[in-house]
C-alpha positions, 0 to 999 in steps of 0.5 A, a space after each residue: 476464516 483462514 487461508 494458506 498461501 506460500 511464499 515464493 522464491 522472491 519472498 512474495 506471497 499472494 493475497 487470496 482474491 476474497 480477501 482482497 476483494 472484501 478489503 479493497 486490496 488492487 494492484 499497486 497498493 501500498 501495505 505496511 507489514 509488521 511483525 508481531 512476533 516469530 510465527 505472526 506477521 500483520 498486513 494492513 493497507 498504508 493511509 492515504 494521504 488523506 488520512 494521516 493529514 485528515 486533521 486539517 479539516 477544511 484547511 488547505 493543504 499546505 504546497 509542501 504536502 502537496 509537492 511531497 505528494 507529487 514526489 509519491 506519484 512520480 516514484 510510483 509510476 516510475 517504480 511501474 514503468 520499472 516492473 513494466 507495469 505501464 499504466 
């Protein structure tokens, strides 16, 4: 399947509902995009937390990752508190 969206003036772009729907895409989730070369461009949803510590298994998570956790969630409603957002 393919899909034709443009980018706007501020360089944003739009996420067919479909897709976003099939992926599990909402508003103020975080993406990673990355270059493949001049005309390709991959967009993929940033790991949780969870998933990039999901080694730890069963163990606690240390109070440095839970603080830096802490820190992610303030700037984040702060950056919505920004965009007037205001969940």
């Amino acid at each position: 399947m393919e899909y034709k969206t443009r980018v706007s003036s501020k360089g944003q772009i739009v996420i067919p509902k479909e897709i976003r729907d099939k992926l599990g895409y909402r508003e103020g989730i975080e993406v990673v995009l990355r270059p493949v070369d001049d005309t390709k461009l991959i967009i993929e949803r940033a790991p949780k937390l969870t998933e990039l510590f999901g080694f730890l298994g069963e163990a606690r998570i240390s109070n440095v990752l839970l603080k830096e956790r802490e820190r992610e969630v303030k700037a984040e409603k702060e950056r919505e508190r920004e965009l007037g957002l205001g969940r």
